[in-house]
C-alpha positions in Angstrom: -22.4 -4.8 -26.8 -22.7 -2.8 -23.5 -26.3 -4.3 -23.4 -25.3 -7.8 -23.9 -22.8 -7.1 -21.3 -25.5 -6.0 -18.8 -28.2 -8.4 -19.6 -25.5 -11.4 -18.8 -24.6 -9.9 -15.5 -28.0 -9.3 -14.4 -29.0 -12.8 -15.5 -26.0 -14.6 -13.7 -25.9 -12.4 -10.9 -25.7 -15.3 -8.4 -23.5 -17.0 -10.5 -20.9 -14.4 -11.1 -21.3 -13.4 -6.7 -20.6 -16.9 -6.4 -17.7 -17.1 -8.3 -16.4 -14.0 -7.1 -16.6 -14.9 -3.2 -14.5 -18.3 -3.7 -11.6 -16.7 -6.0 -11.5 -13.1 -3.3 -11.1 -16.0 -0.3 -8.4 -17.9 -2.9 -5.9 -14.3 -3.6 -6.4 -12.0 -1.2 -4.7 -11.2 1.6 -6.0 -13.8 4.5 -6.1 -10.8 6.8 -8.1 -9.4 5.0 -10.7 -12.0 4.4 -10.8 -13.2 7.9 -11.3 -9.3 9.5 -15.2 -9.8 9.5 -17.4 -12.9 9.8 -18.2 -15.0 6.8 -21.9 -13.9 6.7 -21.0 -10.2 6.8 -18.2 -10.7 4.2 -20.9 -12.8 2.1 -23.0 -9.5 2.6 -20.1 -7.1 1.4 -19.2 -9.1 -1.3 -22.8 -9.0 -2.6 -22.9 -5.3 -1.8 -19.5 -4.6 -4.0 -20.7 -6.6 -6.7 -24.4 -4.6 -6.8 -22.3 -1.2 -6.9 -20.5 -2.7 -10.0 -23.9 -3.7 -12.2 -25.4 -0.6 -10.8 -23.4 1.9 -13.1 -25.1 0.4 -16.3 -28.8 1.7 -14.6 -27.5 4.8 -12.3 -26.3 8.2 -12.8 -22.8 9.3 -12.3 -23.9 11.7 -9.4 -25.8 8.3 -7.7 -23.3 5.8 -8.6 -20.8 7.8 -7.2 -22.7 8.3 -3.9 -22.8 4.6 -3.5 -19.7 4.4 -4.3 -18.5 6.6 -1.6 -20.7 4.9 0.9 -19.1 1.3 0.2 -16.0 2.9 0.3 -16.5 4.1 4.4 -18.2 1.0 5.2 -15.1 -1.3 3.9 -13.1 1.3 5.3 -14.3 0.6 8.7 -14.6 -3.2 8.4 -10.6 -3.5 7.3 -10.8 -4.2 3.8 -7.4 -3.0 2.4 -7.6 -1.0 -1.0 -5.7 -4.3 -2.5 -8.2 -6.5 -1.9 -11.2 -3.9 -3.2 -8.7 -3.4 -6.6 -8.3 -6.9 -6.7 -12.3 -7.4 -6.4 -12.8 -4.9 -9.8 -10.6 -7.0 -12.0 -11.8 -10.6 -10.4 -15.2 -9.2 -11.6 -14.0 -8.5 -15.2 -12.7 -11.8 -15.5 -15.7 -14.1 -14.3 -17.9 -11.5 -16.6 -15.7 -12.1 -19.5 -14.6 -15.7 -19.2 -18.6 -16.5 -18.5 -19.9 -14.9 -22.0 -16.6 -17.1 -23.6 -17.9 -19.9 -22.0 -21.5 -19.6 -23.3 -20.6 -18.1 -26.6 -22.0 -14.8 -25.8 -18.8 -13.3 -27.9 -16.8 -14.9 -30.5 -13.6 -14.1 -32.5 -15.0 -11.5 -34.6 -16.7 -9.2 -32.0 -14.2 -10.1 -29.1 -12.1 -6.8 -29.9 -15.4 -4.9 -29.5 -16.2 -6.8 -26.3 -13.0 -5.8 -24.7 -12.9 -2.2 -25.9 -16.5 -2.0 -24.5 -16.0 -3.7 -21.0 -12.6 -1.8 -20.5 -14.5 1.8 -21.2 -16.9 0.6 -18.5 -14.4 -1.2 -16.1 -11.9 1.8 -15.8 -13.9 4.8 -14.5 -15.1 2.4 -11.9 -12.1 1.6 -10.9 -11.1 5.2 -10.8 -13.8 6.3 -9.1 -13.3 3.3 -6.2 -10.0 4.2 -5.8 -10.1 7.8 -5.4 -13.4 7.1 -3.0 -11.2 4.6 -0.9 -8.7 7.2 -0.6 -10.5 9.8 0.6 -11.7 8.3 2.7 -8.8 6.6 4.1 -7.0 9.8 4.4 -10.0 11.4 6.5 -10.3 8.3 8.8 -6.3 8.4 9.2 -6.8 12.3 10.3 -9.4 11.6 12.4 -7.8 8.9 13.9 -4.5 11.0 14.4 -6.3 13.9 16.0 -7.9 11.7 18.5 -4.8 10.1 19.5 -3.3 13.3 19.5 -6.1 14.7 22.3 -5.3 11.3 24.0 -1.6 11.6 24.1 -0.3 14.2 26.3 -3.1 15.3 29.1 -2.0 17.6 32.0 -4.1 15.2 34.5 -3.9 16.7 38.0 -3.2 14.7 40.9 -2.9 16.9 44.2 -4.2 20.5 45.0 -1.7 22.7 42.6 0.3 19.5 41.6 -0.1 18.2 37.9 1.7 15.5 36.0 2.1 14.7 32.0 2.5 11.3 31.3 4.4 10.6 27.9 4.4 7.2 26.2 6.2 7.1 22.9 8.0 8.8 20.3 8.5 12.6 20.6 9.0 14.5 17.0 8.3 18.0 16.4 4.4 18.3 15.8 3.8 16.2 18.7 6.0 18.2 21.2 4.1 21.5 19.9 0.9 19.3 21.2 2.9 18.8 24.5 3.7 22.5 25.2 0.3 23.8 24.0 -1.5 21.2 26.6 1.1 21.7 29.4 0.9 25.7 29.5 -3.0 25.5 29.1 -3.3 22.4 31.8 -0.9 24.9 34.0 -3.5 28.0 33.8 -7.0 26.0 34.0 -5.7 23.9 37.0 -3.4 26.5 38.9 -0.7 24.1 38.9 2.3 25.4 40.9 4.2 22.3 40.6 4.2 19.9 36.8 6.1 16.5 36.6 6.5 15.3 32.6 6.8 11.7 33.3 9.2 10.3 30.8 8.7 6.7 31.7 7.1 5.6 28.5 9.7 7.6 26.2 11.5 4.9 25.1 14.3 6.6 23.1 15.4 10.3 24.7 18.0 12.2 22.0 19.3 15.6 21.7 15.7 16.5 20.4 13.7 14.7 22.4 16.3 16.3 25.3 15.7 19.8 23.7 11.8 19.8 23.3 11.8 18.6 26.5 13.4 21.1 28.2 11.9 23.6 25.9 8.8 22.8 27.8 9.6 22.7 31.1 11.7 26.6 30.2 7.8 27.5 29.0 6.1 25.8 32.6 8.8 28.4 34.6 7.5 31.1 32.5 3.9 31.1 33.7 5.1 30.6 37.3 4.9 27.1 38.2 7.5 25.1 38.7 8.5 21.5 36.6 9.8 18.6 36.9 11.0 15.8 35.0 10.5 12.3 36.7 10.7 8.8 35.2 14.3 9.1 34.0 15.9 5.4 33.9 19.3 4.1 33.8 20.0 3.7 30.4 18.3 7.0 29.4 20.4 9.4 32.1 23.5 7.5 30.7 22.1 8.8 26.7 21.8 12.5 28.6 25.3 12.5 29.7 26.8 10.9 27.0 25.1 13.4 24.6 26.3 16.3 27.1 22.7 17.4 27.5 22.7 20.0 29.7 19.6 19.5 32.7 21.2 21.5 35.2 18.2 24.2 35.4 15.7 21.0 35.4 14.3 19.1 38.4 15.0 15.4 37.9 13.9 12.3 40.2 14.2 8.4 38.8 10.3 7.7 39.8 7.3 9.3 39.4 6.9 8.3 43.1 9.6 10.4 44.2 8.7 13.6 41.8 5.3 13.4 43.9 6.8 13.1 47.2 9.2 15.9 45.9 6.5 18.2 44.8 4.6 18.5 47.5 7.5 19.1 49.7 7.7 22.5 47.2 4.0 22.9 48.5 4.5 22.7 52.3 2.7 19.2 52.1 3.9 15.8 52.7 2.4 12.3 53.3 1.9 10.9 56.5 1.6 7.4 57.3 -1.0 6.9 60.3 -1.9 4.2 62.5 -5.3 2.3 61.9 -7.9 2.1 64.4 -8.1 -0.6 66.7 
């Protein structure tokens, strides 16, 4: 049976690829479908459907390699792990509903037909499904730790000035990011004076208050001085309605200001002069 299985998917390759492109464009996610162009999904789709045939010539080790490798290229390209489920059983239904159709399998052998295709159908699946997800997971990590490198840089801006812009939300790991960066930014750039610019926080809470102030505590420590700039309306009204305590914290409205401020600590200021004639 597993040999007249094969010899009708190799013989109706095109057939079955054809099939399977029209009815993956007809139930999955539009998304999904329209995240690539239709000659690279055309490609895919021929791709996926090769990886399925080849487990009836490959080894386990090999099939499992290509497997793995079609699972970081749709990875990349989009495809959810819906619509690559969804592909696996499309395929067993144009396979099965195909030999039907040409009388491939009748009454009397259809049991053996469907015990058959399910033993090869379900490790395949398996095995597709735990390859998507790894490599999901390590593209998510990846992805995480870059953003992570991205999202709180000590940049400075004037000789022993620095400033941390935040944008977004503030939880535990990242604020353990924040202080990590702000006391190594403070040693490598001699900083005397750091402004956390809170503009882009858009919710500040007792924790977010707390880690915050945590940090600048941990800026006094190595003998610089900080500053928290950036704080709005709306968010010094959350701070005193919360009874936050910022008393020991240097606060200005504008980043503008915190500048202006900070290098007034330094003995500097900015002069406006006159342009030549």
């Amino acid at each position: 049976m597993r040999k007249r299985i094969f010899n009708y998917v190799q013989s109706h390759k095109g057939e079955i690829l054809e099939k399977w492109v029209k009815e993956i464009k007809e139930e999955a996610d539009e998304r999904a479908v329209h995240t690539m162009s239709a000659q690279m999904f055309t490609r895919t789709s021929n791709e996926f459907v090769e990886m399925l045939i080849s487990n009836f010539v490959e080894t386990e080790e090999e099939f499992n390699e290509r497997v793995q490798d079609f699972a970081e290229k749709v990875v990349r390209l989009g495809w959810p792990l819906t619509v690559v489920t969804l592909g696996v059983r499309l395929f067993s239904q144009i396979v099965s509903q195909g030999m039907m159709d040409e009388k491939l399998i009748g009454r009397q052998d259809h049991i053996e037909f469907t015990s058959e295709f399910e033993r090869w159908m379900f490790p395949i699946n398996n095995t597709i499904i735990n390859a998507y997800a790894t490599t999901w997971e390590r593209t998510v990590s990846l992805q995480k730790i870059a953003l992570q490198e991205l999202s709180a840089p000590l940049i400075p801006v004037f000789d022993k000035i620095s400033v941390m812009p935040l944008v977004g939300t503030i939880d535990t790991e990242r604020a353990k990011l924040i202080m990590e960066n702000l006391l190594d930014g403070v040693v490598n750039h001699r900083s005397e004076v750091v402004l956390i610019d809170i503009t882009g926080v858009p919710v500040v809470d007792t924790m977010v208050a707390h880690h915050i102030i945590q940090a600048a505590d941990a800026v006094r420590l190595v003998g610089a001085k900080c500053m928290i700039v950036g704080i709005r309306p709306e968010i010094a009204q959350t701070i005193v309605s919360l009874g936050i305590n910022l008393e020991q914290v240097l606060t200005t409205s504008t980043l503008k200001k915190g500048i202006e401020e900070a290098l007034t600590m330094t003995e500097r200021k900015i002069v406006e002069t006159e342009g030549e004639n």
